[in-house]
C-alpha positions in Angstrom: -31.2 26.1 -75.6 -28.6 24.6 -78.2 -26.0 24.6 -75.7 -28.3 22.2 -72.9 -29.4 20.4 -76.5 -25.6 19.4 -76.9 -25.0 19.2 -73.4 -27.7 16.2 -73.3 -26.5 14.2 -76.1 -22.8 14.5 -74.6 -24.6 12.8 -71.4 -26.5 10.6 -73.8 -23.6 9.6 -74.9 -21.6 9.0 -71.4 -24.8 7.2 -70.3 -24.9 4.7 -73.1 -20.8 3.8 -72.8 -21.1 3.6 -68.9 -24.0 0.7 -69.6 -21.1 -1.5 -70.3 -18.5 0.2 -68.6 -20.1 0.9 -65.1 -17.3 3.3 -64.3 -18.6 6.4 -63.3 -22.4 5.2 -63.5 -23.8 7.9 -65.8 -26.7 5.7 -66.8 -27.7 5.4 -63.4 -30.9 7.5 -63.5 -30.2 9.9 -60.0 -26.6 10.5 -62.4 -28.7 11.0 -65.8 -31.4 12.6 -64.4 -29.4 15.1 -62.1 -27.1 16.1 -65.0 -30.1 17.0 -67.7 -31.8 18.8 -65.2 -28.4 21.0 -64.1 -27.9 21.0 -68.0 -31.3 22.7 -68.5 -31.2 24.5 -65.4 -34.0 23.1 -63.5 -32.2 20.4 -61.3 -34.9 20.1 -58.8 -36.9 18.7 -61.2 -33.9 16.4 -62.4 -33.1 15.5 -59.0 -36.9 14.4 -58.3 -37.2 12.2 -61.2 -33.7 10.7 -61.2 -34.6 10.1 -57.2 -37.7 7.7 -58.4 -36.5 6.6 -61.2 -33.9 5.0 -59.4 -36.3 3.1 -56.7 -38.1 1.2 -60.0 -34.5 1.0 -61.8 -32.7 -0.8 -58.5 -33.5 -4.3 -59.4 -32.7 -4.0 -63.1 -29.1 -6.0 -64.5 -27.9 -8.4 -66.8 -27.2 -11.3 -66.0 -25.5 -13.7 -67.8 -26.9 -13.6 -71.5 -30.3 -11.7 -70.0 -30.6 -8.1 -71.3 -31.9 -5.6 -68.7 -34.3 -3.0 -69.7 -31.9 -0.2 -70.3 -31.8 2.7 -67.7 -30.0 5.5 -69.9 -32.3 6.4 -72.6 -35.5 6.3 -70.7 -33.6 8.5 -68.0 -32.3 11.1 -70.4 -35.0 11.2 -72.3 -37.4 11.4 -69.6 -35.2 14.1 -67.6 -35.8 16.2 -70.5 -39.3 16.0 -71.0 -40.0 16.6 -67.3 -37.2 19.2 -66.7 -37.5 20.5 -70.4 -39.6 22.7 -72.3 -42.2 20.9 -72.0 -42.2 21.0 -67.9 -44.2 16.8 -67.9 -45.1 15.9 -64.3 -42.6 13.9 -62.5 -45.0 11.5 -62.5 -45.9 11.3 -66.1 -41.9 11.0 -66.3 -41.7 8.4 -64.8 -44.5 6.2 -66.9 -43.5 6.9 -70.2 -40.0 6.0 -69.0 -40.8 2.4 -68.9 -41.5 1.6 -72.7 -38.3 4.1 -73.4 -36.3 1.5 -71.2 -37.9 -0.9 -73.2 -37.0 0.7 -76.3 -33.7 0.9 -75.2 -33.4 -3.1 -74.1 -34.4 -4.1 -77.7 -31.4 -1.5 -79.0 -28.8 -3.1 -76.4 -29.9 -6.7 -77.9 -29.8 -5.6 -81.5 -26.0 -3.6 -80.8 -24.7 -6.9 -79.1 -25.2 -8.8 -82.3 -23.7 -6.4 -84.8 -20.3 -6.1 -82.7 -19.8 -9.9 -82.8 -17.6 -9.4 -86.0 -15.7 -6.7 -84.0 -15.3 -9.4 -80.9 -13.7 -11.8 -83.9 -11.5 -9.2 -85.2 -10.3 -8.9 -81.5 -9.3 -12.5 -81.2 -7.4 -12.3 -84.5 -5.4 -9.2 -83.0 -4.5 -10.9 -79.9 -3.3 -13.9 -81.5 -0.3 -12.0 -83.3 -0.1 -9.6 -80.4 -1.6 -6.6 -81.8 -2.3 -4.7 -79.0 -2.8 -1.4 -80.7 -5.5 -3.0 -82.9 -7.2 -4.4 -79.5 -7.5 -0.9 -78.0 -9.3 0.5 -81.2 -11.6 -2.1 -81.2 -12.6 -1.4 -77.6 -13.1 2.1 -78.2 -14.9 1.4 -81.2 -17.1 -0.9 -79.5 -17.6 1.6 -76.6 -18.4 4.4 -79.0 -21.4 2.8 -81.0 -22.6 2.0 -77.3 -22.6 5.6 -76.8 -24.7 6.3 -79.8 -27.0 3.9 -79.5 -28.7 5.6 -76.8 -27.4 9.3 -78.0 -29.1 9.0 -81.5 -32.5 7.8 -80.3 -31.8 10.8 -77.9 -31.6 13.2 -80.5 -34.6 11.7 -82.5 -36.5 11.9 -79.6 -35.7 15.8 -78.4 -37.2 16.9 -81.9 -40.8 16.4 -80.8 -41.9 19.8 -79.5 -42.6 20.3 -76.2 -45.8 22.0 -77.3 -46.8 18.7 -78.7 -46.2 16.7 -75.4 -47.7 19.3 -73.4 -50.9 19.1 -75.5 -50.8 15.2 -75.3 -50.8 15.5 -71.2 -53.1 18.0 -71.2 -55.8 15.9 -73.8 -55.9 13.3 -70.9 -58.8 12.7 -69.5 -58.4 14.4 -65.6 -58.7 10.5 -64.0 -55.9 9.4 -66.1 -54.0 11.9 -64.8 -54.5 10.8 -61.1 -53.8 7.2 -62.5 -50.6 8.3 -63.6 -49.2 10.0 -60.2 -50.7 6.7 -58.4 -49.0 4.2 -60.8 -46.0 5.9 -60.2 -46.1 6.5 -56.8 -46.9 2.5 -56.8 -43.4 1.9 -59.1 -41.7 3.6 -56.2 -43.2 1.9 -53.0 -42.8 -1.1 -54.4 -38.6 -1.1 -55.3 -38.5 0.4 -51.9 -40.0 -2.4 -50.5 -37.7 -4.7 -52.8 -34.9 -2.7 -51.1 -35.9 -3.4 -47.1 -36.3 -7.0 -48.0 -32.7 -6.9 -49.1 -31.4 -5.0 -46.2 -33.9 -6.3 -43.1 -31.9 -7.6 -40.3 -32.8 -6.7 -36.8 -29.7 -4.6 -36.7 -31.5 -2.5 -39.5 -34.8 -2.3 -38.3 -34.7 0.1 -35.4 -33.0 2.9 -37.9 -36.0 2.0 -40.4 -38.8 2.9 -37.4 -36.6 5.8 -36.8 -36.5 7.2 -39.8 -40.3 7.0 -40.5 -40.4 9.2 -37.2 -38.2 11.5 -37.9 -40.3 12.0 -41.0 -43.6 13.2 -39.8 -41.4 16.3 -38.6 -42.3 19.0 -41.0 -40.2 21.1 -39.9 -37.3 18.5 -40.9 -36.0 19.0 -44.5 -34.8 16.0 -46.4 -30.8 17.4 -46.2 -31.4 17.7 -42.3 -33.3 14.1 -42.5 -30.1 13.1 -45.0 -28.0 14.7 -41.8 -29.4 12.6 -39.6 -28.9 9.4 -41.1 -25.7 9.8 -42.3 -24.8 10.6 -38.1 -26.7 7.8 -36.8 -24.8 5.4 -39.1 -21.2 6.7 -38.0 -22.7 6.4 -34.7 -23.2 2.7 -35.0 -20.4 2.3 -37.0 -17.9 3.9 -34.1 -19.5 1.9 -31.3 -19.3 -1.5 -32.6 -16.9 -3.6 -31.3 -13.6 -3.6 -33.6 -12.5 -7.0 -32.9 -14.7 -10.4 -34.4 -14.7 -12.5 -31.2 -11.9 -14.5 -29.5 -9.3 -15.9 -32.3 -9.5 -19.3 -33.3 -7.3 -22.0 -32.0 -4.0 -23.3 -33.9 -4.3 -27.1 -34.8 -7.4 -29.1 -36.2 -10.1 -26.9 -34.7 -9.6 -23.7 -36.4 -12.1 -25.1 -39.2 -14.6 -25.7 -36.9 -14.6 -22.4 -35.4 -14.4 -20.8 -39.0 -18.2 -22.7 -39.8 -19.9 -21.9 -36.5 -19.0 -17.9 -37.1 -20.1 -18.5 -40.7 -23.6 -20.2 -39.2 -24.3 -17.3 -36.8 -23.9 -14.8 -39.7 -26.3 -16.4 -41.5 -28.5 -16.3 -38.7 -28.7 -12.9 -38.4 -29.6 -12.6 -41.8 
């Protein structure tokens, strides 16, 4: 167990930096999730959460000087508790990792305003050329966003799993229902934030299908996965290479440009 102890803090760790870097996308939670749960050796469980965590995380960024709620530590954190020792529902998961993410937004804001001297000290550096000095900053700067959601991380994995498991099990039987409806609610709902991004009439014909294909028991989700992935090199192959006839040298090219860029808004 002290090895998948480490093992989570180094992701903890990852996470936190890739919330600034967005490189690899550690603190993505089907990333997160997935890795505590191989790290622990129940990635089903890992997989499940980071699956629906990732439906209520989709419409979560910052933008501008807005601060997200952060994804990483309610994703490790929550990873563990389900896929831990202490074996949490999915969908109590995937309650308590909302005020985690919250927890983790008023860390990001805080962490912002202490490496404003560092940002200072980076100006000064690239004002006599000191590369060198610019680089340490950097990684200084990406290490203390590594910690900021590894130490919480650690703080949190000392609460005994017999502890949460009592917790759950003190709820009243209706609040556990409550829970696996709420969550289920969380999820439904980002989907549906999803198909209003992506509905076009091109789209919805696969969406119908796909619902169809579902009622197949018989159909596991990598054959379902399958499926989808074929259908869209399928659609992909047979559309036509080519954008329509090119548009004429001389003053009309323009005009040509704006009535292609009107029907692609149309379909949209």
């Amino acid at each position: 167990m002290t090895g998948a102890i480490i093992a989570i803090l180094i992701i903890a760790f990852l996470a936190g930096i890739e919330g600034v870097a967005d490189e690899w996308e550690f603190q993505q939670p089907i990333v997160a999730c997935t890795l505590v749960g191989l790290a622990v050796g129940q990635p089903l469980s890992g997989v499940t959460l980071g699956a629906t965590l990732q439906l209520v995380t989709l419409g979560w960024m910052n933008i501008g000087a807005a601060v997200a709620p952060d994804p990483a530590l309610a994703a490790v954190v929550a990873a563990w508790w389900v896929s831990g020792p202490a074996h949490l529902p999915v969908a109590a998961g995937v309650i308590l990792a909302l005020p985690l993410a919250w927890v983790g937004q008023v860390l990001t804001r805080l962490l912002r305003r202490l490496i404003v001297p560092l940002v200072a000290q980076a100006d000064q550096a690239a004002a006599v050329g000191d590369l060198h000095r610019i680089t340490r900053l950097h990684l200084y700067s990406a290490a203390l966003q590594g910690l900021r959601v590894m130490l919480p991380t650690a703080v949190l994995l000392l609460i005994p799993a017999s502890v949460l498991r009592q917790g759950y099990q003190w709820l009243p039987t209706s609040v556990h229902g409550g829970l696996r409806v709420a969550a289920s609610m969380l999820a439904v709902v980002s989907f549906a934030i999803v198909i209003n991004m992506m509905a076009t009439k091109q789209v919805w014909p696969f969406f119908f299908l796909g619902f169809a294909l579902a009622t197949d028991q018989h159909l596991s989700l990598i054959a379902l996965g399958m499926i989808g992935v074929a259908l869209a090199l399928i659609y992909v192959s047979i559309q036509p290479t080519g954008r329509g006839p090119q548009p004429p040298t001389g003053g009309q090219s323009g005009d040509t440009t704006e009535d292609e860029l009107d029907r692609e808004l149309d379909d949209l």
